[in-house]
C-alpha positions in Angstrom: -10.7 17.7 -78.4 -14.1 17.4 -77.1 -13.7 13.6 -77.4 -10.6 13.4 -75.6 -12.2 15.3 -72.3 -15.1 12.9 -72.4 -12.8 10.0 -72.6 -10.7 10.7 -69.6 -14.0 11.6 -67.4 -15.4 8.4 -68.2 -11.9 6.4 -66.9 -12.3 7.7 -63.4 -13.8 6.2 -60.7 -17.3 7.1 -60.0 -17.5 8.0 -56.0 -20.3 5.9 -54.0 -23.7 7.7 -53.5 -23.6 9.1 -50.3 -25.4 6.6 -47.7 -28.1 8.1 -45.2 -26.4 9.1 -41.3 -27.3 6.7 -39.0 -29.6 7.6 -36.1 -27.8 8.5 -32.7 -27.1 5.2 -30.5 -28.6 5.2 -27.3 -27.4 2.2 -26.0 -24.1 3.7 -26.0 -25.1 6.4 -23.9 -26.9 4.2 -21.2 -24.0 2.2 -21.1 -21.5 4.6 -20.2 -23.5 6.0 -17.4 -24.0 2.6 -15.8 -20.0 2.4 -16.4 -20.1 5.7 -14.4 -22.5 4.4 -12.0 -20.2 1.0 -11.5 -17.4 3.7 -10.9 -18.9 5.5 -8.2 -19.8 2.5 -6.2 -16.5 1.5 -6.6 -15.1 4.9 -5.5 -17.0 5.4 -2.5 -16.9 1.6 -1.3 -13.2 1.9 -1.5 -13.4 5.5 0.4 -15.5 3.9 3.4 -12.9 0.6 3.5 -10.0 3.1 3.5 -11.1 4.8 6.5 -12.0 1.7 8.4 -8.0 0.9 7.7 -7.0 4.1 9.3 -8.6 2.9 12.9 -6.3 0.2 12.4 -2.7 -0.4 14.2 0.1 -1.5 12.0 0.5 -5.0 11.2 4.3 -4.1 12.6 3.3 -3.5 15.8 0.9 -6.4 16.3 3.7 -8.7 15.1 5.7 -7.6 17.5 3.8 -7.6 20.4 3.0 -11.5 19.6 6.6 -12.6 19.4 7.4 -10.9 22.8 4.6 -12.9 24.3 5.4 -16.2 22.9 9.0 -15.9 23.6 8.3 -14.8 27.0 5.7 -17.6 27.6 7.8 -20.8 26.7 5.3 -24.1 25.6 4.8 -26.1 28.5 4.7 -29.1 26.3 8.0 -29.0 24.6 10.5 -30.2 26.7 12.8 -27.4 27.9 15.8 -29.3 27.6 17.2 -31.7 24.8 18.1 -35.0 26.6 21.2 -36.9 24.9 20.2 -40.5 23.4 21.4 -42.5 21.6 20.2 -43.2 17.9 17.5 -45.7 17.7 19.2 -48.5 16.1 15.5 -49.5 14.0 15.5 -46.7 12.5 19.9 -46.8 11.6 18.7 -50.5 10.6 15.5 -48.8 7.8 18.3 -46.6 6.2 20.3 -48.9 4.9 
């Protein structure tokens, strides 16, 4: 019986030596905090544009104010009525 426990140990799989822990990475580390860094620029440039936008009026109310001054103040070089005349015939003649 001996033989037959020795047998079946040998059949299994030997696990891999255990490999040494690597050292801690640094890099990573540094890297995140510039991430962080990046983020907080970000965060307080978009703070500062955000309440520059809140002096603003709404783009409604600007429109609006524009199309009541250009529909009050007609274009004094459009002609303010539409004269009747007949077709040129050059260009009836291009057509076809």
């Amino acid at each position: 019986m001996a033989t037959a426990s020795s047998s079946s140990s040998s059949s299994l799989p030997s696990l891999p030596p255990p490999s040494p822990k690597s050292p801690p990475d640094l890099y990573s580390k540094r890297r995140d905090t510039a991430k962080l860094n990046m983020l907080d620029r970000e965060i307080t440039f978009l703070e500062v544009e955000f309440k520059s936008l809140q002096g603003l009026q709404p783009a409604s109310t600007c429109c609006k104010e524009l199309t009541d001054f250009v529909v009050a103040n007609s274009d004094p070089l459009l002609p303010s009525s539409k004269k009747n005349r007949k077709p040129c015939r050059f260009w009836k003649w291009l057509r076809y």
